[in-house]
FIVOLUM-522868 format. One line per field, with one value per atom (N, C-alpha, C, O): residue number from 1; atom name; x, y, z. Coordinates in nm, 4 decimals, always signed. Layout:
FIVOLUM-522868
i	c(NUM|...) $
at	c(CA|...) $
x	c(X|...) $
y	c(Y|...) $
z	c(Z|...) $
This chain:
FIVOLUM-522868
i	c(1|1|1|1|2|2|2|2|3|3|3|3|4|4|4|4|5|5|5|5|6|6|6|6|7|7|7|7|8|8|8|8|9|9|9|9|10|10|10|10|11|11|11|11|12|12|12|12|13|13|13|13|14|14|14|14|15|15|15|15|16|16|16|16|17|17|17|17|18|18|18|18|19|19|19|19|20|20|20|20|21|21|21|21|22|22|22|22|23|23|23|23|24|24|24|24|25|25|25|25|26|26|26|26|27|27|27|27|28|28|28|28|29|29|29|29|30|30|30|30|31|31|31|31|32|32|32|32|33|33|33|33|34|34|34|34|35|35|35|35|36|36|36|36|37|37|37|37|38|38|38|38|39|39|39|39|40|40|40|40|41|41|41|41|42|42|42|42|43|43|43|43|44|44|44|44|45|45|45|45|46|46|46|46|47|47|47|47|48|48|48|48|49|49|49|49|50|50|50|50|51|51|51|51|52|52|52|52|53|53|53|53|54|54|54|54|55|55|55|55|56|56|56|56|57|57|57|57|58|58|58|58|59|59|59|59|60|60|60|60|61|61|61|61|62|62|62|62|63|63|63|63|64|64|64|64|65|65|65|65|66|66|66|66|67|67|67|67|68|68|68|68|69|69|69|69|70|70|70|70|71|71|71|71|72|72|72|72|73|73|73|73|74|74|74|74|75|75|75|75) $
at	c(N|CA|C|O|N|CA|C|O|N|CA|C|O|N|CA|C|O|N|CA|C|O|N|CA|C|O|N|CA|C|O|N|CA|C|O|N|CA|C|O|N|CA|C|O|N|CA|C|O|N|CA|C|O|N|CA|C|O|N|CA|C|O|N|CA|C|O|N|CA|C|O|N|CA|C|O|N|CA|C|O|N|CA|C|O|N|CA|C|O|N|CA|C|O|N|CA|C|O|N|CA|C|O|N|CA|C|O|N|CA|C|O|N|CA|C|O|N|CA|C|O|N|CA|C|O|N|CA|C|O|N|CA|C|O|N|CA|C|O|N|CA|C|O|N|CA|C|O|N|CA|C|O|N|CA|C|O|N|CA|C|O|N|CA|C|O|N|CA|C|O|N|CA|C|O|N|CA|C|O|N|CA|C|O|N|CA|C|O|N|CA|C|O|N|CA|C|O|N|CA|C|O|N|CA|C|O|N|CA|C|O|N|CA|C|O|N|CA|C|O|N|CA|C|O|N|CA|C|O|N|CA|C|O|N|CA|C|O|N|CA|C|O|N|CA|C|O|N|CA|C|O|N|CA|C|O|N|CA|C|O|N|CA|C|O|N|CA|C|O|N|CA|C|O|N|CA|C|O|N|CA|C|O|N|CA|C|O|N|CA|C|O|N|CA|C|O|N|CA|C|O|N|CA|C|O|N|CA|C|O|N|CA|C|O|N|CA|C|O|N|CA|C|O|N|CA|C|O|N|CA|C|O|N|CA|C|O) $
x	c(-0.0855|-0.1565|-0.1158|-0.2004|+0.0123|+0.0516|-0.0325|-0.0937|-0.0271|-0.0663|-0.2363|-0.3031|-0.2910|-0.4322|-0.4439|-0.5611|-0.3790|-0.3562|-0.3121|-0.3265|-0.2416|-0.1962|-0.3268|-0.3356|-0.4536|-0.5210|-0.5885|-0.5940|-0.6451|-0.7491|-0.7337|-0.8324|-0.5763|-0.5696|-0.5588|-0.5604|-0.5424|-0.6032|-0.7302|-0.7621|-0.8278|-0.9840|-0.9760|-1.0166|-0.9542|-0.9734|-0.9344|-0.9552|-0.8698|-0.7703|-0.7414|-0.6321|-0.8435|-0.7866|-0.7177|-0.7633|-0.5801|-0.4622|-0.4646|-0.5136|-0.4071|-0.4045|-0.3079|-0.1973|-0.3097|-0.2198|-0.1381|-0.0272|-0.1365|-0.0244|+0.0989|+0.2172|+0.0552|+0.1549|+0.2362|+0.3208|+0.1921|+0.3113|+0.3846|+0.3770|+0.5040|+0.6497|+0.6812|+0.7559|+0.6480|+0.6732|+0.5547|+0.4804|+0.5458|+0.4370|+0.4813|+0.5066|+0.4827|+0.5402|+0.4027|+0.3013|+0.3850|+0.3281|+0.3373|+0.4289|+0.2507|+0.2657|+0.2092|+0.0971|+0.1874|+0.1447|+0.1286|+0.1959|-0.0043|-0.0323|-0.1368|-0.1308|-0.2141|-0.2471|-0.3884|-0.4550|-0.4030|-0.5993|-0.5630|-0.6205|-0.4819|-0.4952|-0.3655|-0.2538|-0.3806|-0.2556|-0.2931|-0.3846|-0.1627|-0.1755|-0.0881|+0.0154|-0.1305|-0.0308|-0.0229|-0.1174|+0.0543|+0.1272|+0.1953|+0.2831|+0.1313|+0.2307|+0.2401|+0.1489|+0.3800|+0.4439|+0.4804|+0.5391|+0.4534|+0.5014|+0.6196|+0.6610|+0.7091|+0.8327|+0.9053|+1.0272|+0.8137|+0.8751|+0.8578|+0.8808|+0.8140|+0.8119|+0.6854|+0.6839|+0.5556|+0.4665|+0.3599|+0.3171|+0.3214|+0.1855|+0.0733|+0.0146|+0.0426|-0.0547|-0.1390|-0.2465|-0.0803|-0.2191|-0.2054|-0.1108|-0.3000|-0.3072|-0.4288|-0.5385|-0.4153|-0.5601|-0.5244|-0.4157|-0.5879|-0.6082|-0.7218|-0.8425|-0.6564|-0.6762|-0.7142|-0.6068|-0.8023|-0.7977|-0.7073|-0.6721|-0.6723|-0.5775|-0.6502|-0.5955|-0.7758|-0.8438|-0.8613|-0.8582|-0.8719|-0.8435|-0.7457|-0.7609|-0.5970|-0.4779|-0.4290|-0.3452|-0.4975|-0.4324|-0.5289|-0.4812|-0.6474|-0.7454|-0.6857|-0.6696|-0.6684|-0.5860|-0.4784|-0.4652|-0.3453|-0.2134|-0.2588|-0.1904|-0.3854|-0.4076|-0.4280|-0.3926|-0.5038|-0.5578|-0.4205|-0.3972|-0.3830|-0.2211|-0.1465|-0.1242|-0.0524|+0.0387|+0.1173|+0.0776|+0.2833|+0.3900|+0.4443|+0.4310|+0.5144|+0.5572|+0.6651|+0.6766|+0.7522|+0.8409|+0.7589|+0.6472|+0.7919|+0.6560|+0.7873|+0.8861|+0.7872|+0.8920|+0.7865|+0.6746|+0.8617|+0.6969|+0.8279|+0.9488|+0.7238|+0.7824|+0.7801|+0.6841|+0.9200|+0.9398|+0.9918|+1.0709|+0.8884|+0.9014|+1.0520|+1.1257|+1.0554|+1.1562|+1.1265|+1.2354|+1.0428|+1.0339|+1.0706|+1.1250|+1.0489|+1.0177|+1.2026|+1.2959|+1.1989|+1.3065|+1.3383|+1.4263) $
y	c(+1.7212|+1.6804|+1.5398|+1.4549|+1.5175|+1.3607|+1.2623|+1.1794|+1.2889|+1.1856|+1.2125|+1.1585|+1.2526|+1.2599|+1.2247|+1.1874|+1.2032|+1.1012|+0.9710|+0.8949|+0.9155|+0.8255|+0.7617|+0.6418|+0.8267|+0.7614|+0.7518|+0.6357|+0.8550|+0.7902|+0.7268|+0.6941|+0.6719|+0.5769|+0.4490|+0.3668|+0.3856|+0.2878|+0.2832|+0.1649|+0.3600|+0.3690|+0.2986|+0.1826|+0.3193|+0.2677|+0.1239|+0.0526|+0.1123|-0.0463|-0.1108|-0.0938|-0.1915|-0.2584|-0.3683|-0.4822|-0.3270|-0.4651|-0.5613|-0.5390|-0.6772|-0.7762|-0.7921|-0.8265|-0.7843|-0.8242|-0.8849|-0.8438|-0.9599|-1.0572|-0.9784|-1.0081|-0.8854|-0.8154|-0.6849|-0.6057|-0.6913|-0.6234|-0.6584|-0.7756|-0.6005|-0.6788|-0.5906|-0.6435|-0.4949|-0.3953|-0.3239|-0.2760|-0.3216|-0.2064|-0.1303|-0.1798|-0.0338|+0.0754|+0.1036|+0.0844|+0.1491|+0.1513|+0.2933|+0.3130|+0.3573|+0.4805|+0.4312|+0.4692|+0.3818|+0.3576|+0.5199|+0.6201|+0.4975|+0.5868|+0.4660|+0.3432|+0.5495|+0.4917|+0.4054|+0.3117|+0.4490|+0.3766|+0.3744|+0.2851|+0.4611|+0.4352|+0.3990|+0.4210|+0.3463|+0.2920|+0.2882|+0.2286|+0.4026|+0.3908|+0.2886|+0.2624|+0.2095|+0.1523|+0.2036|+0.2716|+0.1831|+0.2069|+0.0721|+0.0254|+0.0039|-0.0606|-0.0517|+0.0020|-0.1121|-0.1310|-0.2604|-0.3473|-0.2682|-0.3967|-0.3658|-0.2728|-0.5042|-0.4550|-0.3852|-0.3770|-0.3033|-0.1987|-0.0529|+0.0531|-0.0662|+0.0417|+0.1406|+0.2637|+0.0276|+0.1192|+0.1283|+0.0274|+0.2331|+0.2189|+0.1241|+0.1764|+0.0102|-0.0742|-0.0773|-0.1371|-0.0018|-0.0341|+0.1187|+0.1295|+0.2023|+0.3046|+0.2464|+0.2344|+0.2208|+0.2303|+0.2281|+0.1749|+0.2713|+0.3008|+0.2040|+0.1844|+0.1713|+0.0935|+0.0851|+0.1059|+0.0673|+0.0812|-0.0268|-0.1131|+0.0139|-0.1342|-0.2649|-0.3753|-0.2422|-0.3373|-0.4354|-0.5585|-0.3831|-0.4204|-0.4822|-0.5661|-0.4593|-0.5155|-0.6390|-0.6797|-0.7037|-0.8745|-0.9193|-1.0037|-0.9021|-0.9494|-0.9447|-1.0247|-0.8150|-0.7644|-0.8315|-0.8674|-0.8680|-0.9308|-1.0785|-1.1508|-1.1296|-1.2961|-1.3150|-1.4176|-1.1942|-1.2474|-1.1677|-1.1729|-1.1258|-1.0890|-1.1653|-1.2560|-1.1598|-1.2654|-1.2405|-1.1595|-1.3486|-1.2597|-1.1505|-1.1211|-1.0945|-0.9349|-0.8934|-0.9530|-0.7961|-0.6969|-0.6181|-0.5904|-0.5696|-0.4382|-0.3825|-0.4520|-0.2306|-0.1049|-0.0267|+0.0164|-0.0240|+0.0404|+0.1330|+0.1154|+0.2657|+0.4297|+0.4512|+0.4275|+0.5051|+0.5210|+0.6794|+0.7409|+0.7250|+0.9151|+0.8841|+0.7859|+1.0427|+1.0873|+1.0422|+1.0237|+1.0126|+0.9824|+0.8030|+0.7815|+0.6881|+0.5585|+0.5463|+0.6246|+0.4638|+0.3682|+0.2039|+0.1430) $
z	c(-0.8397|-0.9588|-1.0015|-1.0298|-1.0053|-1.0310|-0.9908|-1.0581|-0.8179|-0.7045|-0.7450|-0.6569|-0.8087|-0.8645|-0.9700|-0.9753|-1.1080|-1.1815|-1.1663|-1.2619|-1.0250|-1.0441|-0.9887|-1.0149|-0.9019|-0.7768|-0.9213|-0.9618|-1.0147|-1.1055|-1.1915|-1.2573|-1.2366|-1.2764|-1.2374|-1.3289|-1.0654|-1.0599|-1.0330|-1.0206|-1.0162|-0.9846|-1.1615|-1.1550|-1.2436|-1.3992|-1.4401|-1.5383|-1.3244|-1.4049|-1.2749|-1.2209|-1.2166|-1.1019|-1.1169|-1.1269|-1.1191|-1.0897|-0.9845|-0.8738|-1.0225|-0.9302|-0.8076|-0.8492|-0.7250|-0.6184|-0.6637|-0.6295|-0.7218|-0.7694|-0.8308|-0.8142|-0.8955|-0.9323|-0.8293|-0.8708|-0.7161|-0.5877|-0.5645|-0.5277|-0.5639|-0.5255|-0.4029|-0.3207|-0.3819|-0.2203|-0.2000|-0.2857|-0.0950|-0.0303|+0.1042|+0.2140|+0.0755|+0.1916|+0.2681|+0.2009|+0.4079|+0.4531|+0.5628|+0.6426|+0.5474|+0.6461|+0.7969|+0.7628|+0.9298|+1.0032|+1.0658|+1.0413|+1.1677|+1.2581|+1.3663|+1.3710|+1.4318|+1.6257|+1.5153|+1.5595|+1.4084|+1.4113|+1.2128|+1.1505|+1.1415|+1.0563|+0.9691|+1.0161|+0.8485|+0.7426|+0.6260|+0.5692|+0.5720|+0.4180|+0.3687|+0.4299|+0.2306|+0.2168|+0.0627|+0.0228|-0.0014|-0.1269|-0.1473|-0.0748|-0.2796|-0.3493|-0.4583|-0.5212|-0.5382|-0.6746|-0.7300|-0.6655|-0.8206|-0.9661|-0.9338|-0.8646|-1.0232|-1.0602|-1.1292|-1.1142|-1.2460|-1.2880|-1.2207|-1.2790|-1.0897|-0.9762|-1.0336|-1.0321|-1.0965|-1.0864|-0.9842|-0.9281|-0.9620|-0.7822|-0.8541|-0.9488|-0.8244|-0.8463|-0.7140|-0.7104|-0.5896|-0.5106|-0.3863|-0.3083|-0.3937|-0.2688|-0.1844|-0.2389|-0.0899|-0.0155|+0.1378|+0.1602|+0.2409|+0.3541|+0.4566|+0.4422|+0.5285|+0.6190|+0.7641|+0.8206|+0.8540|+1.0123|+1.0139|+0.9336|+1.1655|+1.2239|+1.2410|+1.2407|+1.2556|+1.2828|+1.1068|+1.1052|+1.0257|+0.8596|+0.8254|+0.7367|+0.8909|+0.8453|+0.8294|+0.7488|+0.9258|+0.9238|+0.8449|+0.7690|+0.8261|+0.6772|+0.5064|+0.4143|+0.5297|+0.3956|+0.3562|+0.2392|+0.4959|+0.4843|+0.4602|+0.3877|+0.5260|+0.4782|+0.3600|+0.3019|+0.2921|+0.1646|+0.0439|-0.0769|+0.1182|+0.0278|-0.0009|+0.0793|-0.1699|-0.1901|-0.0577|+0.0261|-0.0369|+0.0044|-0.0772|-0.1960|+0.0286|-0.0469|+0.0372|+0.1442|+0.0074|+0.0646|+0.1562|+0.1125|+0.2888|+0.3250|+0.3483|+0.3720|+0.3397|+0.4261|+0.5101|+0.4822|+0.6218|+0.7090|+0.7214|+0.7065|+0.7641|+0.7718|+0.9420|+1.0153|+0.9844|+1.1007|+1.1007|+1.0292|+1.2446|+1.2669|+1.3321|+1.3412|+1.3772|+1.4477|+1.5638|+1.6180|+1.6364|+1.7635|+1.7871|+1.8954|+1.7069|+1.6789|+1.7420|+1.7242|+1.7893|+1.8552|+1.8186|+1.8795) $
């Protein structure tokens, strides 16, 4: 229920990029979630991505922190 308040509250209030200071990133083979936060560690951005989307998105992105998520299998 949270993670459904938090998605409809940015559908209500689209923040600016400018205000991301990290974005974590779930990778998989074709798709990516990313999650980011302001500096008071609030989610200012969920959205999902093909791979083919990513380097568009990262050009038109301030700089930022990214933490990308590594499985049990990743080396």
């Amino acid at each position: 229920m949270c993670q459904n308040e938090v998605v409809e509250d940015l559908k209500q209030r689209r923040p600016s990029e400018e205000q991301i200071i990290r974005i974590g990133m779930d990778t998989s083979k074709h798709v990516f979630q990313l999650h980011g936060v302001n500096a008071a560690e609030d989610p200012v951005l969920r959205k999902k991505l093909r791979r083919k989307e990513m380097v568009a998105f990262f050009e038109e992105a301030p700089p930022t922190v990214i933490a990308i998520e590594a499985c049990g299998g990743s080396t």
